[in-house]
C-alpha positions as a printed Julia matrix, in Angstrom:
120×3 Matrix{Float64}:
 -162.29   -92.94  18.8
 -158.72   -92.01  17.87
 -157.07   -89.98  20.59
 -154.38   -86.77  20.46
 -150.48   -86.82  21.65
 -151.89   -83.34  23.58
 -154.63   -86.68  25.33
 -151.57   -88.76  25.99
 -150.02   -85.82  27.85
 -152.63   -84.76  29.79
 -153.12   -88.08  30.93
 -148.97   -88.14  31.58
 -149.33   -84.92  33.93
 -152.66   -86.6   35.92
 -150.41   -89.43  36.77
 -146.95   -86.99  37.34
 -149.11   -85.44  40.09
 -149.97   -89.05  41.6
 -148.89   -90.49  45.27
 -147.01   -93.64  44.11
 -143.63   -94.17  41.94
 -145.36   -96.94  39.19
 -147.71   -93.68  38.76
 -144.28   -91.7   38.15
 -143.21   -93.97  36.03
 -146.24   -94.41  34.09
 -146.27   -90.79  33.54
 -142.81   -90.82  32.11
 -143.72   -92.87  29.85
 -147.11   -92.16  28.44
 -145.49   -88.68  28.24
 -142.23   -90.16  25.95
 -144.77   -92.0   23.86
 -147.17   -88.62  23.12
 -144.11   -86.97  22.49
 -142.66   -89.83  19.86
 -145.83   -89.93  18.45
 -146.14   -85.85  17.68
 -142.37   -86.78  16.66
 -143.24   -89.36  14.57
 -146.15   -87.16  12.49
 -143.71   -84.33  12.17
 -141.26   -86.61  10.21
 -143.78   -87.31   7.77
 -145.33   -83.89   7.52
 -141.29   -82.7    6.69
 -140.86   -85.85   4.7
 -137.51   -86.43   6.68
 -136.33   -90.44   5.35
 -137.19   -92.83   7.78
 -133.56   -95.38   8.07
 -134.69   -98.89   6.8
 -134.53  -102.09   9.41
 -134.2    -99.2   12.71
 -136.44   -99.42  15.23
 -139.12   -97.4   14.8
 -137.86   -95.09  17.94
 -134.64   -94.77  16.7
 -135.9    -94.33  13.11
 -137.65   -91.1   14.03
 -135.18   -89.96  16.5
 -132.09   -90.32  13.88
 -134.56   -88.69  10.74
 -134.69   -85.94  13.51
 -131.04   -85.12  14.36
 -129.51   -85.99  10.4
 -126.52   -83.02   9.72
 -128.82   -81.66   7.07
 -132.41   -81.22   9.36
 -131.86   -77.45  10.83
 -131.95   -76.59  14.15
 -135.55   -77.12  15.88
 -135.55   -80.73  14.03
 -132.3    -81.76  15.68
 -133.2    -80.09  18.85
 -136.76   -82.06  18.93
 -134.52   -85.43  17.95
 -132.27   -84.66  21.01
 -134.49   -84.2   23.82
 -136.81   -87.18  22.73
 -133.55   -89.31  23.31
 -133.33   -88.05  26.28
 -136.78   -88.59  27.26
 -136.87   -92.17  26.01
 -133.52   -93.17  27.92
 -135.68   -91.92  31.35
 -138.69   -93.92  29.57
 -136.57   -96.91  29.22
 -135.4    -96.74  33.06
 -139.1    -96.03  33.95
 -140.15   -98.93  31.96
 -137.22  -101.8   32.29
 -135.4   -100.52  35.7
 -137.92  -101.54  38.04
 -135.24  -102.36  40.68
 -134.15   -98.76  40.88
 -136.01   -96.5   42.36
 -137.9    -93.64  40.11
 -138.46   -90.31  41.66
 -141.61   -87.94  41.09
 -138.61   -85.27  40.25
 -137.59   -87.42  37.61
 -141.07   -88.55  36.33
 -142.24   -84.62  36.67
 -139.41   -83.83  34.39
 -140.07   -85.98  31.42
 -143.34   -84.69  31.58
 -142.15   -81.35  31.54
 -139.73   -82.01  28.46
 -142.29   -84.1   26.09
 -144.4    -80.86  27.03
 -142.04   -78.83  25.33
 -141.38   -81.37  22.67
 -145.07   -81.39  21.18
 -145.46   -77.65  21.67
 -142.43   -76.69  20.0
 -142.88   -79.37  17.31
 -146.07   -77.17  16.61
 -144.23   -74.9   15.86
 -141.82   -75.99  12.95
């Protein structure tokens, strides 16, 4: 059965609220990827031109923040950069450490991601 970006998130903020950092950092990420996902389906819905040969995470982020996309698109494409640079230390930085602040706040901005991406 297919599941939701809203699923993904929820299952972000049950981990955010764990006792251990790989649960912080899972949560950063499972709440990055709901958020590129809802991302991803609002570039198609606005038919914004996906870049040819980009990675598909940059793809969507860059069809988000083009000069021509108004405001709440570029907004959107910002703050998933943002989330997916804390994704990619949460991910590939396992040497570092990873706070629950950190992994809290993620969740907190792919949060506002989907629901305001609900709202274009």
């Amino acid at each position: 059965m297919p599941v939701t970006a809203r699923q993904i998130l929820e299952a972000a903020e049950e981990l955010a609220d764990g006792e251990r950092e790989v649960d912080w950092r899972n949560a950063a990420s499972r709440a990055y990827y709901a958020a590129f996902h809802r991302c991803r389906q609002l570039v198609v819905e606005e038919r914004l031109p996906l870049g040819e040969g980009a990675p598909a995470h940059v793809a969507v982020i860059d069809a988000l923040v083009e000069n021509l996309n108004p405001g709440p698109l570029k907004r959107l494409g910002f703050m998933l950069r943002g989330c997916r640079d804390r994704r990619a230390d949460a991910d590939y930085e396992i040497d570092a450490s990873f706070s629950r602040q950190v992994g809290r706040s993620v969740v907190t901005d792919c949060r506002r991601i989907l629901t305001e991406a609900d709202r274009v």
